[in-house]
N, C-alpha and C positions, 0 to 999 in steps of 0.2 A: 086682702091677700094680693101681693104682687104677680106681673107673670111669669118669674124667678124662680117662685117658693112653690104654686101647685104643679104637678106633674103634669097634667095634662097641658096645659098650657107651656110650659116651658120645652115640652118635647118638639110641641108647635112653633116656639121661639127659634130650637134650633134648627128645626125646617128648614126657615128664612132667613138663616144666616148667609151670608156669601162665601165664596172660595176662601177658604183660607191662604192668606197673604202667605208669599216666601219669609224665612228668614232676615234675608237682607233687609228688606222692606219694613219687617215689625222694628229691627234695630234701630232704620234710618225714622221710624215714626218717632221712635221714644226721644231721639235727642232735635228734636225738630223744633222751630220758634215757637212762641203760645201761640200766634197767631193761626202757624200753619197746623198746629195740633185741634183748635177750635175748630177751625173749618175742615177738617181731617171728622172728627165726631160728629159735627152738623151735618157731613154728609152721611154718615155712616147709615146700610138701610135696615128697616124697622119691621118687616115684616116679608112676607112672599108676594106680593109686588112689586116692590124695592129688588129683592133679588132677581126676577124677572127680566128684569129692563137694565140688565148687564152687558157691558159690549164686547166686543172681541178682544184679541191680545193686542198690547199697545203697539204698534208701528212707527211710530216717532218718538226721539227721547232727546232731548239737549243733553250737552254733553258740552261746557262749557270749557276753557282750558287749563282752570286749576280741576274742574274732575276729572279732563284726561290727564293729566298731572299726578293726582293721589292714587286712580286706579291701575293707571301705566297703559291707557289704551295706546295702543302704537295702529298703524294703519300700513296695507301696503299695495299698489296699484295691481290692475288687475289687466290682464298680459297676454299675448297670441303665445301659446308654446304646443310646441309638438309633444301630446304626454303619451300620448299612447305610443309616440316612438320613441319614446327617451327611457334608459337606462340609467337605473340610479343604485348607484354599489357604494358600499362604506369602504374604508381608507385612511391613511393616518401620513401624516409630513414624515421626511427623513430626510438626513443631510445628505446631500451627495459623496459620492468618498472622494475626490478632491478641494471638498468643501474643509477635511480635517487636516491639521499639519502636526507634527509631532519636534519636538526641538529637544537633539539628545548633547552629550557632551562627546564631543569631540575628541577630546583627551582625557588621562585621567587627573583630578584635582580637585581644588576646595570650591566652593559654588554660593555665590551668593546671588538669591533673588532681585529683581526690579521693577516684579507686576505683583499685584495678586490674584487671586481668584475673581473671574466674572469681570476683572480691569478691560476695559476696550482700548485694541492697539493697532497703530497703522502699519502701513510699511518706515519701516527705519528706527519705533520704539524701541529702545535697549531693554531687553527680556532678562538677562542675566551675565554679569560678570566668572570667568572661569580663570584661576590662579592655577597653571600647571606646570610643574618640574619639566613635562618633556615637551614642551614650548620654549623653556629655555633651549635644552638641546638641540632643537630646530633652530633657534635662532645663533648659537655656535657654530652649526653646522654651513649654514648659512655667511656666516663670517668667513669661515675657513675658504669656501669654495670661492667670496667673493676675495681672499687674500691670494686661492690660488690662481684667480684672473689676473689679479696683476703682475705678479712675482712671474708671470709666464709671458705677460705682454712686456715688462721689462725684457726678459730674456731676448723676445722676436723683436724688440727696437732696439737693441745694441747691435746686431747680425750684421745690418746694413753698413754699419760704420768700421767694423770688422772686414767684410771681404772688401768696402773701398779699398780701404790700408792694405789689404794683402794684393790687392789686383793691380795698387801703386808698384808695391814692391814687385811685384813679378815683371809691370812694364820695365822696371829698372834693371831687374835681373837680365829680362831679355834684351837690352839696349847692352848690357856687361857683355850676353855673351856673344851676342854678336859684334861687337868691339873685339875681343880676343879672336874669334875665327878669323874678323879682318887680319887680326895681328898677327896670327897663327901662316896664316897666308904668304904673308910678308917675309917672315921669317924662313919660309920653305923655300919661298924662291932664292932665298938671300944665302941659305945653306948649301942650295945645289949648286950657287958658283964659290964656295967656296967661304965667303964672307961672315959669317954665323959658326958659331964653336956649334958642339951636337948639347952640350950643358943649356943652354941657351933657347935649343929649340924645345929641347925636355920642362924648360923652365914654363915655356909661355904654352906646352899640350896640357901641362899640371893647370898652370891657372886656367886654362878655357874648360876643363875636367871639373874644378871646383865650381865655376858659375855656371855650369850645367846642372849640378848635383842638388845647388841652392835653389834653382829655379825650379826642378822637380820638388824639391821641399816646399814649398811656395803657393803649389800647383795639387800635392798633397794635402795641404791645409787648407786651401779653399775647396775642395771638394768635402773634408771635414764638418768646414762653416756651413754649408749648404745643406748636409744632413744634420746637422745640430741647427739651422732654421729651420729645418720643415718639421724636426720631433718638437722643437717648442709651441710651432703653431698649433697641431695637431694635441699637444699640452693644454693651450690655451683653448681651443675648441672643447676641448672634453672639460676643462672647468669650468664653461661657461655653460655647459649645456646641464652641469651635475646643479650648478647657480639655478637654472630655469627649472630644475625639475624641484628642485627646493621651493623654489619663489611659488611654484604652481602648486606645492601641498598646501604650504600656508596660506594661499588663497582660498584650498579647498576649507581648509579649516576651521580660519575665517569669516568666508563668507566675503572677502574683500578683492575686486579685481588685480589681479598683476601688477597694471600700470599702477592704482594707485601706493600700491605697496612699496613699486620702487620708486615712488616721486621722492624730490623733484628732478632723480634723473630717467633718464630714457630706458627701459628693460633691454637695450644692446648696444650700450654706451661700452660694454668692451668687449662687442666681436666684429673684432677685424681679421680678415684672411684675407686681403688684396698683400700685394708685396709691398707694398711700404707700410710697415707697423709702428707708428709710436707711443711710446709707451705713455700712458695717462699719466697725469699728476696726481701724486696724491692728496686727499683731499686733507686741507688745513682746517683746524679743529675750530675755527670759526667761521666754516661752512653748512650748509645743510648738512644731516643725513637722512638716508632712506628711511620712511615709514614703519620699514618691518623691524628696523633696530631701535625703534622709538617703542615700540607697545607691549607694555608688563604685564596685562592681565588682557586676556581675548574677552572681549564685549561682545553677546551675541545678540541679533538685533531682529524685529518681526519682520519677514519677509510680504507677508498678506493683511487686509483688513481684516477683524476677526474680535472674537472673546474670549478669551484666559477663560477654562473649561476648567482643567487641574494643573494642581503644582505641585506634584510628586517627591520634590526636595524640599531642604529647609536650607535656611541662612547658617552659613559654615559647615554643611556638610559635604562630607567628603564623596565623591564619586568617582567611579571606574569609566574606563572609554566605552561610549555606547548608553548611559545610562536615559532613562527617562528624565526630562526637568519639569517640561511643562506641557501643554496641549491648547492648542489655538484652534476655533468653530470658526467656519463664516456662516453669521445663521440669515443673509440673502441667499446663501444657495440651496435652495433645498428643491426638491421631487415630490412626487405624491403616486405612493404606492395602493393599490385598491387591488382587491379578488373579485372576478366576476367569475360567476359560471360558466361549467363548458361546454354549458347547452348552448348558453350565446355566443359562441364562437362566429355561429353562419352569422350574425348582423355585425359583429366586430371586425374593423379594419385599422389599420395605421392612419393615423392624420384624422378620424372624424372627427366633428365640432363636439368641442366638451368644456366644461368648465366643474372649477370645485366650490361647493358652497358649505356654508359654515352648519353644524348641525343644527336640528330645529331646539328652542329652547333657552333657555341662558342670554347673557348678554352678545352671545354670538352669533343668532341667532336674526339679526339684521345685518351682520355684514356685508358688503359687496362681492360678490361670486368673482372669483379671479379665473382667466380666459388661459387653458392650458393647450402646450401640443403631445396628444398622443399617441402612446405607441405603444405594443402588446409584449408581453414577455416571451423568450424565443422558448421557454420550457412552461407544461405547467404543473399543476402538485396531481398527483396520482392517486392519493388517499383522498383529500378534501373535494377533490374533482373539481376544483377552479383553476382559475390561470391570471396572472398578475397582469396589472394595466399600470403601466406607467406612465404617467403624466406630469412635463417639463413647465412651470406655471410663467406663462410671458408678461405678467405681471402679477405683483403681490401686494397683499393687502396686510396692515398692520397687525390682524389677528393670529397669520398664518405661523406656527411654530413649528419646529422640530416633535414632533411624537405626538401633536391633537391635531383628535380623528374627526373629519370630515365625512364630506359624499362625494363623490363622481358621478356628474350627470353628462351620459351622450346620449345625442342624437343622431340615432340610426339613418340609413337613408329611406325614403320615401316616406316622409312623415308629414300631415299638413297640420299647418297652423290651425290654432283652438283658442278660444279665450278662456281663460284658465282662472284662478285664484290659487294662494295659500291653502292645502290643506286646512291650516289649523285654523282659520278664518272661520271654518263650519263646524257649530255646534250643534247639539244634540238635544231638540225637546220634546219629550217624548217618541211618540214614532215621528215625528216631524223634525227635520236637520234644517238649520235655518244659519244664515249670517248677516251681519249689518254693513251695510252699504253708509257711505258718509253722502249728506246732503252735497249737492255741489253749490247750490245757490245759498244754503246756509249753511258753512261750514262748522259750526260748533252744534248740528243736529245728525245723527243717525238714522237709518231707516232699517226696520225689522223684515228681510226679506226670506221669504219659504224659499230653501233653496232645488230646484232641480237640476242635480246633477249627474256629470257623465264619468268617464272613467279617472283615475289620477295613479300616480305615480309614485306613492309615499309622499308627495311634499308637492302637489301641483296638484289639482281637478279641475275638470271640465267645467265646467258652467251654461245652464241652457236659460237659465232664469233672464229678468229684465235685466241687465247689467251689457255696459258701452267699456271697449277697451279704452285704458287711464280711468274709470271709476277708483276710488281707493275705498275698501273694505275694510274693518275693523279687524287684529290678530292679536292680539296680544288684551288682552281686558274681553275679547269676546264671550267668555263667561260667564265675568260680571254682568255683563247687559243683559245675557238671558235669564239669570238670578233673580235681576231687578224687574222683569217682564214676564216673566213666565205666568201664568196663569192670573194678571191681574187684572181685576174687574172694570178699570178706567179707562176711557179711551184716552191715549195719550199720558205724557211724565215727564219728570223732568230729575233732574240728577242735582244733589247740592253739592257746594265749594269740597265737603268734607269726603263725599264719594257717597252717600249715602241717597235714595233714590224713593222721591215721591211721585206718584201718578197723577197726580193734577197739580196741574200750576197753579202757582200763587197768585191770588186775585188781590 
């Protein structure tokens, strides 16, 4: 009879059994080499002095780099931070509101796309083509006023040439009539001796009467010329300015400066109000012309860097003035809005040192904390009884999106430096909280440290244990190690390639 089958004895067998192994550990025994499986039974103990002469929990484990590889042991340095003065409040990204731009139609007309959705566009990308009836009528319009510029600077360069010829003839006139007075003269004296019929003198008062009459005619028509130059200048001024207020809508419209609209001529290539005006040439048809009379359909183009968010239109639809077409993000500019409570009002101020760190968990979860300037909301919420904290990020880190929620950590004033670790660094065995410290002289071993700890912060603790600031601790797999260690009966273990963990090494 074996000591399996009688009762007595077998109860006595299981006296002397040892701790029973975790989980992990029976798994990692079963796929283990023969070898290690042999000397795994050989040592197995046989009795209550076997179990007796059990050692403590293991303190050291290799942890080579394909098993921090398959378990995803990550590590992370351990740190002077102020926890007992640091505030840590949840929070989520938002775009700034100058961060969004809205691109409507202009006019009303047919609309054809140039992006798509989520498309990335710089400044100058063409966004969208707009085919509109009353862009032609702007550009009629447009014609008309720049037809009435000339048609009126005609007018004001003829003038000059006009009152010369009149101010000729009137010299002439007045050379006539003073010619006759001399003659008139002559003739008076010539009558009073006798000499002269009275026909005679009558003849030459009539002609000095007539070149008098002329000269006031003369005299009346350049006065004429002169008021008929200054209403055509005044012509001319008013179509050139009705010209500029045209040329200034279609820029608005646009989106394209003045000047280049009238290249390649000058935006006051016809306003002239000095007194001598001449009239422009007109231009021959194997000339340039202006910009604004070249362009059939308005091209509207991105103004900012950014991402095609929506596209509210389709290809050939039809739209009214004002319509939505598309919606451009810049997703570099964003904020970071947090509630804190309004208890903590007394330790909140403008400007404290703060930064945003990525929440604990997930692949985000080692991010780098980007270094924010803060600043408090001027209102806060009445009902939730917090007050928003907004924070400007002075630099960003590739994680940071529009709408995922972070934390806001500040530090209050009068806080002193603590050596700290990762919350999640410290696990849990039994009544005993413990974390693994990484070898420094052999970096592919761990050490099983009891931890004595001080206060923390949601995501920071104190640390009073043996631990030197720069030590790196074990976060991410810490877990596993405790799984692999917890109550086993070996001094010392070791971890295989597959993640799987034996207590004694392979001899």
């Amino acid at each position: 009879m074996n000591a399996l089958t009688h009762p007595q004895l077998r109860s006595e067998h299981d006296r002397a059994k040892p701790v029973k192994l975790p989980i992990l550990v029976l798994i990692g025994l079963s796929i283990l080499s023969t070898r290690c499986d042999r000397h795994s039974h050989s040592q197995a103990p046989n009795g209550p002095g076997d179990a007796a002469s059990t050692h403590p929990v293991s303190d050291h484990i290799d942890v080579p780099e394909a098993v921090r590889r398959n378990l995803g042991i990550t590590f992370a340095r351990a740190e002077r931070r102020s926890v007992a003065h640091t505030i840590r409040v949840p929070g989520r990204f938002e775009l700034e509101p100058m961060a969004r731009r809205e691109y409507r139609t202009m006019l009303a007309g047919r609309v054809e796309m140039l992006v798509k959705q989520y498309e990335a566009v710089t400044p100058g990308t063409p966004l969208y083509r707009l085919a509109s009836p009353e862009w032609r009528e702007l550009q009629q319009k447009l014609n008309e006023s720049n037809a009435a510029i000339r048609q009126t600077e005609a007018r004001v360069g003829t003038i000059p040439s006009l009152l010369a010829a009149h101010r000729h003839h009137e010299q002439i006139l007045r050379e006539g009539v003073a010619l006759w007075e001399s003659r008139l003269s002559q003739v008076e004296k010539s009558a009073s001796a006798g000499a002269v019929s009275v026909e005679e003198l009558t003849n030459v008062k009539n002609s000095l009467a007539t070149k008098r009459a002329e000269l006031a005619e003369v005299l009346e028509k350049e006065a004429e010329l002169e008021a008929l130059s200054a209403t055509a200048r005044a012509e001319h001024d008013a179509a050139h300015s009705r010209f500029r207020l045209l040329l200034s809508t279609a820029s608005t419209l646009l989106g394209i400066d003045e000047r280049e609209l009238a290249s390649p001529f000058e935006l006051d290539e016809h306003f002239h109000t000095g007194p001598n005006i001449e009239p422009h040439p007109e231009p021959a048809t194997s000339q340039p012309v202006s910009r604004w009379r070249e362009i059939e359909e308005i091209e509207v183009k991105a103004t900012m860097t950014g991402i095609v968010t929506t596209t509210d239109l389709t290809n050939g639809a039809w739209a009214s003035a004002g319509s939505l077409v598309l919606s451009v993000i810049d997703p570099q500019r964003l904020r970071f809005r947090a509630s804190a409570m309004q208890s903590d009002l007394g330790r909140l101020t403008d400007g404290l040192p703060a930064q945003i760190v990525p929440p604990a968990g997930g692949t985000m979860s080692g991010g780098e904390p980007m270094a924010v300037t803060l600043s408090i909301a001027p209102m806060a919420d009445t009902h939730e009884r917090t007050i928003d904290l907004i924070a400007i990020p002075t630099t960003q880190s590739a994680w940071a999106r529009a709408g995922v929620s972070a934390h806001l950590e500040i530090v209050t004033h009068g806080g002193q430096p603590e050596l700290a670790i990762p919350l999640a660094a410290v696990v849990q065995d039994g009544m005993t909280r413990v974390f693994f410290r990484r070898d420094v002289a052999h970096p592919d071993e761990v050490e099983r440290i009891d931890a004595d700890l001080g206060i923390d912060d949601g995501r920071w603790v104190v640390v009073k244990s043996e631990l030197r600031e720069g030590d790196e601790v074990v976060v991410d797999g810490a877990f596993q190690l405790l799984n692999a260690t917890s109550g086993t009966a070996e001094k010392g273990g070791h971890f295989h390639a597959d993640g799987t963990f034996h207590a004694e090494k392979d001899k």
